[in-house]
N, C-alpha and C positions, 0 to 999 in steps of 0.2 A: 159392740160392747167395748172394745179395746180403744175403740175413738174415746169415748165417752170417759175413760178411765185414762188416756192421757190426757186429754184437756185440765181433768180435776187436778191432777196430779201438776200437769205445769201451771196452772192458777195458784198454786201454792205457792209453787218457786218465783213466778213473778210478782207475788205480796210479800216475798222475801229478800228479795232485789230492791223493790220498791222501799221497805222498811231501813233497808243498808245502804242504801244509799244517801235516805236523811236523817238516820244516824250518825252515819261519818263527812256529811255534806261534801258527797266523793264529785269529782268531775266526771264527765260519761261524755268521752268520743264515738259518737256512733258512723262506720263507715256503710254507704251503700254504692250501688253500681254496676253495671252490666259486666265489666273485666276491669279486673288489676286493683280488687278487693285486698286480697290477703298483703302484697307487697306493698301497699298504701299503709295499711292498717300495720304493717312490721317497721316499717319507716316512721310512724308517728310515733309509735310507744319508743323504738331507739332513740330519737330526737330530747321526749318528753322526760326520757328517766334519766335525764341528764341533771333535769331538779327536781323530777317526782318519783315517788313508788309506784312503778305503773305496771297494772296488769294486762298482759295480750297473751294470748293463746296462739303457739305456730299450727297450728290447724284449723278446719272449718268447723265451727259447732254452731251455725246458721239452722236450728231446727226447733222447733216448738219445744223441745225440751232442754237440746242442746244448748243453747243459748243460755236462758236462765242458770241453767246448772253450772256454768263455764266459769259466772262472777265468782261463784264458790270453791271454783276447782276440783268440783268434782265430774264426774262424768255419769252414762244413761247405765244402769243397770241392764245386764243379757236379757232378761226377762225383766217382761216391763210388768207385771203380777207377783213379782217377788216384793210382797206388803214389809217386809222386813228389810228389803234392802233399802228402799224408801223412807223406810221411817227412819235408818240411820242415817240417808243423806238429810234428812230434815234437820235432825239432831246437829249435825254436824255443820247446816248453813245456822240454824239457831247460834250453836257458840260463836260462828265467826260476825254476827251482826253484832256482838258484844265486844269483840276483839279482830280488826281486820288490818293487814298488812299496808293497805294499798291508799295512793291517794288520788287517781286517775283509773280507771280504768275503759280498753280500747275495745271496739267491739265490732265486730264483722256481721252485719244484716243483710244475707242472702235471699234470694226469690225462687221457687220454678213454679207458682203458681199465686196468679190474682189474693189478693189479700193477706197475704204473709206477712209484708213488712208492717201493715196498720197494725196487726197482730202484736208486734213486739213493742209497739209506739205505743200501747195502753199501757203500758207499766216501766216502760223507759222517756226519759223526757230527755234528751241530750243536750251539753253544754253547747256542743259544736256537732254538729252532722257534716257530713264528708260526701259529695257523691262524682263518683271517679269516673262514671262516661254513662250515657243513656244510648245504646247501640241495642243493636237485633241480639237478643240472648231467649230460650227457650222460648222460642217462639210458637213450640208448638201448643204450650200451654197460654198466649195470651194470641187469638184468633184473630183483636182488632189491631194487631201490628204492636209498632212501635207509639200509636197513642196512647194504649192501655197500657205498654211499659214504662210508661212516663209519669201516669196517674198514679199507678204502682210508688216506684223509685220516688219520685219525687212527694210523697207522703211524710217523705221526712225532712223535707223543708219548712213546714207548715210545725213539725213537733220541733224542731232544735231553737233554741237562743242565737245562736249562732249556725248559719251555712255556709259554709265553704263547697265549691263547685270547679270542675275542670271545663275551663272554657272551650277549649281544645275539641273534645268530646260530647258534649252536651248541643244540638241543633237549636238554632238561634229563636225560634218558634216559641220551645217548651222554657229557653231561659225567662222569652218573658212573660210568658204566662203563669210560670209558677216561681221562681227564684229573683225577678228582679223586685220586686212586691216586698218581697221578704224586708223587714226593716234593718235586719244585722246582715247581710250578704255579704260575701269577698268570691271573685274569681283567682284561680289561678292557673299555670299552663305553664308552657312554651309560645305563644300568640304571645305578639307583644305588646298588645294591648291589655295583657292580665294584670291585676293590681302583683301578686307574686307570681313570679318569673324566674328562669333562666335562660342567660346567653350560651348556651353551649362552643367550645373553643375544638374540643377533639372528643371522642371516643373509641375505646380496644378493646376486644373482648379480655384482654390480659393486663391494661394497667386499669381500666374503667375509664370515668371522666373526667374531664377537665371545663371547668367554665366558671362563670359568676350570679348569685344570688341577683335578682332583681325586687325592688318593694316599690310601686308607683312609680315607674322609670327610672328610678335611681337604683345605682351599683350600689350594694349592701356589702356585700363580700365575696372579694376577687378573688380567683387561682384557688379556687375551690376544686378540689377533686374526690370523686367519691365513686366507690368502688361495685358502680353498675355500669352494666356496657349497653348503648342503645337510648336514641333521643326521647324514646317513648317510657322507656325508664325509668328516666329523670321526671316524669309527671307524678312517683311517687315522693319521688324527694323533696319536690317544690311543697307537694302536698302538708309534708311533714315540715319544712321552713314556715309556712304558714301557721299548722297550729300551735306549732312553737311559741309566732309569735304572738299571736291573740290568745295562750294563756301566760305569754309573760317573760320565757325564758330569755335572754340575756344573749346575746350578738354569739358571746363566747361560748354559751353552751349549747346553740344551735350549732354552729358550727362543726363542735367536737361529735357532737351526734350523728351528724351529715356525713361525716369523717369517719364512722364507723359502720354504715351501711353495707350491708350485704347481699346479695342475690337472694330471694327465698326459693327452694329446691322445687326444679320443675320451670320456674319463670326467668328465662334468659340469663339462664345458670352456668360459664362457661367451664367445660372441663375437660382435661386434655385427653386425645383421643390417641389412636393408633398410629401409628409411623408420624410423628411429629404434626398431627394436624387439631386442631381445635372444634370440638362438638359445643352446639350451644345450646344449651335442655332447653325447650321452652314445653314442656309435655304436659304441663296440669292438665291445659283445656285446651281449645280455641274458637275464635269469633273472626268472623270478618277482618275487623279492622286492627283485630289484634295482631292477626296472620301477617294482613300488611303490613304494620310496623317492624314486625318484626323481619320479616323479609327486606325493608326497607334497612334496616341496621346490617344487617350482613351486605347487601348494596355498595353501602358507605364504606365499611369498616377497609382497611387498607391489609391488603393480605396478597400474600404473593401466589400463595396455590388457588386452586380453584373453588367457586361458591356453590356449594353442595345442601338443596332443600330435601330433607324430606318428611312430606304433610301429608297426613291422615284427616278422613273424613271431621267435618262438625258436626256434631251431633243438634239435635233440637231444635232447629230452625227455621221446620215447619214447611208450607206448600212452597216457599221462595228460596228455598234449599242449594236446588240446581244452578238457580242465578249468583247467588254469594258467594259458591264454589267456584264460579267463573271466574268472579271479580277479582276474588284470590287468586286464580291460572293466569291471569291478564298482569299479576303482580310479580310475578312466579317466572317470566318467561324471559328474562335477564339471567335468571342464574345455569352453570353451565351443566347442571344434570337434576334430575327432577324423578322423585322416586314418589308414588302416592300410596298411602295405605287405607283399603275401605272401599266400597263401590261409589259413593258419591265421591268420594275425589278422583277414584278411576276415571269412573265415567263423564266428570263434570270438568275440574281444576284440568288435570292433567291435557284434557284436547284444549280446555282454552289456553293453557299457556304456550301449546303448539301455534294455535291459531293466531296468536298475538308474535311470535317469531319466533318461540325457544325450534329449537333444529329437532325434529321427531325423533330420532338415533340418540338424545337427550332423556329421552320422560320414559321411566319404565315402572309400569304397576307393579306392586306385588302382594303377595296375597295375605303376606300378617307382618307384624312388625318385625318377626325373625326374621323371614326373607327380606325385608328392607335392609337392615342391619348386616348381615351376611353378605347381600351384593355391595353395598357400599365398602365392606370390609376390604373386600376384594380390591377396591381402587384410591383407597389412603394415599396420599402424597404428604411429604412436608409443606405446610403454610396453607393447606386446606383448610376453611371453615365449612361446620355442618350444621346446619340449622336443622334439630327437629322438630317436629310441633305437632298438635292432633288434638282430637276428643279422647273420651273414653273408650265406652264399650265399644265394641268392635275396631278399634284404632289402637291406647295403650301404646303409643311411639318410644314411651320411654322402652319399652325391650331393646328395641334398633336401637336408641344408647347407650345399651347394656354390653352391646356386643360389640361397641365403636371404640368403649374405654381404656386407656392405656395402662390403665392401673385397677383391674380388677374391685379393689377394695372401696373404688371410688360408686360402686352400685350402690352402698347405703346413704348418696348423696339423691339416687331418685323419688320420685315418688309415687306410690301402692309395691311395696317391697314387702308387705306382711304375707304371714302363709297364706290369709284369705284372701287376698287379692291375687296372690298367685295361685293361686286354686281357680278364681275365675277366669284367668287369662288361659289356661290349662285347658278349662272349659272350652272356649273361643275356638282356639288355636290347635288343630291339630296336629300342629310343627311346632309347641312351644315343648323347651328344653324339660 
């Protein structure tokens, strides 16, 4: 019955979308992707509202109602039976399709199971669709691999005017099967064969970046810096130079946008830690190739204390679980201490990064993200970097960065800080504070 009574209930709101939209013949960026949704999607609308009124939501509202509801600014009522509270968000998207703020708006199209995103494609038609990487993401929920996450994801190739794609991340296979067809296509990346690009010159977790815009091989704009650390990064920024410029904005006010880029919390977010050493959040999620990257930026990064991971299980990744936890131990086994939170990265990441050369007296499990945080506590040095990283449920890394921070007040900088999410981690953990 409840299914049945949200369905009706968002068919409303997406003929209300649909209506506001050719009302105010608004632009509609839609992003999709396996990782590096949100920081893609926080990077456009900074770019964009450099000449437009543009709406983006810092959070996920990727859900059959969430979505719809988000154009309006409103959010899901506690109860989803409260006919009353409904009928005022109705009321309430009713006046703003008569009066609405915005002249762009960005929007985040999440997945964890077969047919979501065609879902959202019947009542959005996007100016520009975005899709930010086609990797192993909940796998548990699509059986035929990475081909039915493609069918999936790339559903919004086929609805957008415009697609924009990360060459980088997208396997060569599904680009031409579904995206080079497309008659309005652009890639972009770090490959330097992307129509937009960046040369990267340096990155810090402390100043960010440094390098130059690329558009068809040509330098666009040099001695650009912008205040994200990490080559993988910069895959949302490029992202965001692009739809800059396929809707129009101006050399000079892309640039000033790019220039104001930020970390979003959770995603290789650096913040300074205990006895002079630097933590670097990356704790929303994690994915394979995310891990790597990011493990690959702490790598590079130029630091005089020692490189300090520590990663928590992936969650949803289905029978091939054990192997993608390797691939990440195999990435892992450079750095000079390795802490895992979770049984599959215990049991998985942790022995391959042994097996690959890290020193055993290196890799210590433990058993929640306190105890991660707590040992590591223990051996802060100045000019340490910390990489944390993980899934969710039974991982939650971001604790161990709670307890790594030099500044206490910097925990309203992580993210699931609400009573209810610490209630669940409470739950988890029978060492949580």
């Amino acid at each position: 019955m409840k299914s049945h009574v949200r369905r009706f209930i968002a068919s409303l709101f997406e003929q209300q979308v649909h209506r506001l939209v050719i009302r105010h013949h608004l632009k509609v960026v839609a992003v999709g992707g396996s990782v590096g949704k949100t920081s893609t999607k926080t990077a456009i609308a900074t770019v964009l509202s450099e000449k437009y009124r543009t709406l983006v939501h810092p959070g996920n509202y990727n859900s059959e109602l969430g979505l719809p509801l988000s154009v309006f600014e409103l959010s899901v009522p506690g109860n989803l039976l409260n006919l009353f509270a409904w009928a005022w968000r109705l009321i309430q998207s009713e006046w703003q399709i008569y009066s609405y703020p915005y002249d762009v708006i960005v929007l985040e199209l999440g997945t964890d199971h077969p047919g979501e995103i065609p879902l959202y494609l019947r009542y959005l038609s996007p100016d520009i669709g975005v899709l930010t990487a086609l990797t192993p993401e909940h796998m548990e929920n699509f059986p035929d691999g990475l081909d039915q996450v493609a069918v999936e994801e790339l559903t919004l190739a086929s609805a957008s005017k415009i697609f924009l794609a990360n060459l980088d991340e997208i396997p060569a296979k599904y680009r031409r099967k579904y995206i080079d067809a497309h008659p309005h296509h652009h890639y972009y990346g770090l490959d330097k064969t992307a129509e937009y690009g960046f040369e990267m010159i340096s990155t810090d977790p402390q100043t960010g970046t440094s390098g130059q815009l690329i558009h068809a091989g040509h330098k666009v704009i040099e001695d650009l810096k912008i205040g994200l650390f990490g080559a993988h990064s910069m895959k949302a920024a490029v992202a965001a130079y692009a739809v800059g410029d396929l809707l129009g904005l101006s050399k000079h006010q892309i640039e000033a946008g790019l220039a104001k880029l930020q970390p979003v919390a959770g995603r290789m977010n650096p913040l300074a830690g205990l006895n002079g050493a630097t933590i670097i959040d990356d704790t929303y999620n994690s994915s394979p190739d995310a891990a790597i990257a990011a493990l690959a930026s702490i790598s590079d990064a130029a630091v005089s204390g020692r490189r300090i991971a520590i990663l928590g299980s992936m969650n949803e990744l289905g029978s091939d679980s054990p192997g993608y936890h390797e691939q990440v131990g195999e990435a892992a086994a450079g750095v000079d201490l390795l802490i895992t939170i979770g049984a599959v990265a215990t049991q998985h990441l942790g022995p391959a990064a042994v097996r690959a050369g890290l020193d055993p007296t290196r890799f210590m499990p433990a058993i929640s993200p306190y105890a991660a945080g707590e040992h590591v506590k223990l051996l802060l040095s100045p000019g340490d970097i910390v990489l944390v990283k993980g899934s969710q449920n039974g991982v939650f890394a971001e604790e161990a960065v709670k307890i790594l921070l030099a500044d206490p007040s910097d925990a309203g900088k992580l993210v699931r800080q609400s009573p209810a999410w610490l209630h669940v981690k409470a739950k988890q953990f029978p060492d949580a504070p």
